[in-house]
N, C-alpha and C positions, 0 to 999 in steps of 0.2 A: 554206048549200048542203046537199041531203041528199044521202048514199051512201050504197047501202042503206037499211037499219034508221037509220040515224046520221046525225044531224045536226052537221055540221062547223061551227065555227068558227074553229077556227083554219088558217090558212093550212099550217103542219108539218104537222098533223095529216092534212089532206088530199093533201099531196106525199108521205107514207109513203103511205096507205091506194094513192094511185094506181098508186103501184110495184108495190106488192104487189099488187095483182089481176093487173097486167099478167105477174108475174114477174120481175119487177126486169129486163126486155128496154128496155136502152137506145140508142135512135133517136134522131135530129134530130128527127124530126118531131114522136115525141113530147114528147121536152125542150120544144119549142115550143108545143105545146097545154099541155103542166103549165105552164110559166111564163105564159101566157096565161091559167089556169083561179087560179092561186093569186095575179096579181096583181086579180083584182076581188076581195081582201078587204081590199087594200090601199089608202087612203088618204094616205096621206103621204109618197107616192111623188112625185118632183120629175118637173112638167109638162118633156116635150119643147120645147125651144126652137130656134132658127135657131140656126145657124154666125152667130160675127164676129168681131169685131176681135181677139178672145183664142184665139180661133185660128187666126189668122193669125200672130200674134204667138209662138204654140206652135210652127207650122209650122216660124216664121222660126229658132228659137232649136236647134230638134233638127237641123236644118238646119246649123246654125252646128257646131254640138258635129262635124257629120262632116266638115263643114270641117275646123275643126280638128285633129282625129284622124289626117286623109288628109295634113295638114301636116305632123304632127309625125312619123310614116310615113316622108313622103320627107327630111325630114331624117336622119331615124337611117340610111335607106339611103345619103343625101348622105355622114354621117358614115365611115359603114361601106364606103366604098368609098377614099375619101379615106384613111385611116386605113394603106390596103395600097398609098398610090401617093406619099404624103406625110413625112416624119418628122416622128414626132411627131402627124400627124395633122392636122385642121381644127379652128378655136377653137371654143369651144364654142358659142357666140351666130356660128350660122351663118346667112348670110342669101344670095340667091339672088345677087348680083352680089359676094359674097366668095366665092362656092364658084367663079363663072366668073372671077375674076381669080387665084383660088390657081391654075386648070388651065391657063393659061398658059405657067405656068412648069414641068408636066409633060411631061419627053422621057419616055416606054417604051422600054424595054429588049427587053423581053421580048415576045412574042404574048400572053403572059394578061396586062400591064401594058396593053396595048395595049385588049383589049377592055373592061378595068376604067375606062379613062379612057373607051371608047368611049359605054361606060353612064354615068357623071358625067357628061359632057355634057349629057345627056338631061333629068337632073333638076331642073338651075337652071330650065327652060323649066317644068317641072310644079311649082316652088316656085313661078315667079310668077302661074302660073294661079290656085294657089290662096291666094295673095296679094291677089290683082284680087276674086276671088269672095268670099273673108270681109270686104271692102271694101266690094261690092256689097252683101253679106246685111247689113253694120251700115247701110248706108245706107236700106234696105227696114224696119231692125227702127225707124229714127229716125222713116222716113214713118207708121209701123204706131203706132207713140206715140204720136206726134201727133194720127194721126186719130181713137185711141181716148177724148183728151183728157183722160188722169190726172194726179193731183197726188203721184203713189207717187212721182217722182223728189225729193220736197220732204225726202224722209225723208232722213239724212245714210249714206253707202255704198252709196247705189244709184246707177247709171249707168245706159246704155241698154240693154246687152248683160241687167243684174239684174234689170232693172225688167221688160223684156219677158220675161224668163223667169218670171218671178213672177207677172205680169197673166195671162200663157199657160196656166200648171196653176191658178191658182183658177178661171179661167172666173165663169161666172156665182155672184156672191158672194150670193146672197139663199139658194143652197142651203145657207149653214150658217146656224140660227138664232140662234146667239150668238157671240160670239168665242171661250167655251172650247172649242164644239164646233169651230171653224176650227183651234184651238190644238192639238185632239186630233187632227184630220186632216194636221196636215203635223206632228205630232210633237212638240212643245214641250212637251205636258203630262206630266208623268209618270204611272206607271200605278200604281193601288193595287197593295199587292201585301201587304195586311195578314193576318194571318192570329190567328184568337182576339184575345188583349188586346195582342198585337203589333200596331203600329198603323206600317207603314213604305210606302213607294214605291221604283218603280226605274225605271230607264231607260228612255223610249218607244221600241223601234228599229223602228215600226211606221211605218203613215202616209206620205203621200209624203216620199220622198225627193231628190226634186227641190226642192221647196219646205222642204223641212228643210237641205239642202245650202246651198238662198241664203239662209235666215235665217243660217247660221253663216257666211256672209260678210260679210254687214250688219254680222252683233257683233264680229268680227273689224276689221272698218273703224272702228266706233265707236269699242272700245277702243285704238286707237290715234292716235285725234283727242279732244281737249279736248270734254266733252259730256254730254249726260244718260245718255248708253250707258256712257260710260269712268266713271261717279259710280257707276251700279248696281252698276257691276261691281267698282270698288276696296270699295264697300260689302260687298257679299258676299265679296270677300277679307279684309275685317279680320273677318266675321263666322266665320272658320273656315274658308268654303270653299278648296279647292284651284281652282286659276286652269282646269281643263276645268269642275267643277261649277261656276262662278261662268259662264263661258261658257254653260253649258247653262242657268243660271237666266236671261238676259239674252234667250236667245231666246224664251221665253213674252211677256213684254211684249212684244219686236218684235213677233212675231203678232199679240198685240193691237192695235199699232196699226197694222199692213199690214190686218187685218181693219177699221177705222173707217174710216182713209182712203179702202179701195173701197166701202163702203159710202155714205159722201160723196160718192160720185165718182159711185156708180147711182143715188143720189137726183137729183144733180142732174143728169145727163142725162135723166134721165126729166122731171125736172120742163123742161128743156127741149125735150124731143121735144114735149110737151103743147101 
């Protein structure tokens, strides 16, 4: 593309030169003609494709997490009300028909006794709701598997809840061209970090973290079942590592083979869609 006198090829090149004539005045609209203008020099840019199954399966899982979260909410308030009407308070593995059988046995004394039990009431009803609902969402996430028809559960520490979290943020796996690129995306690789005839790495804390979070529970599951996971990993502890770096080495091969599996898994649906 020419500007001016100057013939552009590099895409930077031409996103500076743009600002600067304009005066570096930044607008929507223009952000959207420069990324318009600098993406035809680009090539290997990953084609637009439909919405499916992996995000559904996303939907289903971020879903789940606020479930969760609004659960464990009204327990602490469950707790925390319990606590000023109870001695000693409510056990701890509190569940919606202990919190209604402990409030039975509350007489109040008091008006502010009284409106504290008024409010415990309230909450056994909103523990069960969200009870019934992270019930319904695992149920949705088992339909959501199924129809996606992966073999990611074959791997040893994945369940429904892992696995759909895991199919949800790869999405479409043909966007990473190898496994170490897949490996450097959700974090398992480490980062050079060599400098002169220093030749060292460090920690990735980049990359998703969502998908970094469920590899470290995979390895977490492995090493504590009989297996190829629990071998790499007593391996790298007799090699010196400390039991977090022997964990962190365990997760790059998982990637690898979370990265084979869906890649088995899009060939052969494709070769059956055909």
């Amino acid at each position: 593309m020419r500007h001016a006198n100057r013939v552009i090829t590099n895409p930077q090149d031409f996103w500076r030169i743009t600002l600067a004539t304009e005066g570096d005045r930044k607008t929507d609209p223009a952000d959207a003609l420069h990324v318009a203008q600098v993406t035809l020099f680009r090539t290997d840019l990953r084609k637009v494709t439909a919405e499916d199954q992996s995000t559904i399966l996303r939907l289903l899982t971020e879903r789940l997490n606020d479930l969760v979260n609004e659960r464990t909410r009204t327990i602490n308030r469950l707790h925390a009300v319990l606590r000023d009407l109870l001695p000693g308070g409510a056990p701890i593995r509190l569940s919606a028909d202990k919190a209604a059988s402990l409030m039975k046995g509350i007489r109040p004394v008091t008006a502010t006794d009284s409106c504290r039990r008024n409010i415990a009431r309230d909450l056994p009803a909103d523990l069960r709701r969200h009870d019934r609902q992270v019930r319904d969402n695992e149920a949705q996430m088992r339909d959501a598997l199924a129809a996606s028809r992966t073999s990611l559960m074959s791997l040893p520490g994945l369940g429904t809840v892992l696995a759909a979290k895991v199919l949800g943020h790869i999405g479409d796996i043909s966007r990473f061209p190898t496994e170490h690129h897949f490996a450097s995306y959700v974090g398992s690789a480490p980062l050079d970090a060599s400098s002169g005839k220093n030749v060292r790495q460090r920690l990735n804390t980049g990359g998703s973290r969502a998908l970094n979070s469920a590899l470290h529970i995979i390895a977490i599951c492995q090493i504590c079942d009989v297996g190829r996971g629990q071998e790499y990993y007593l391996r790298k502890i007799a090699e010196g590592k400390t039991p977090a770096e022997a964990r962190r080495a365990l997760k790059r091969p998982l990637s690898h083979v979370v990265y084979r599996i869906r890649k088995r898994d899009q060939r052969t649906q494709l070769a059956t869609a055909a």
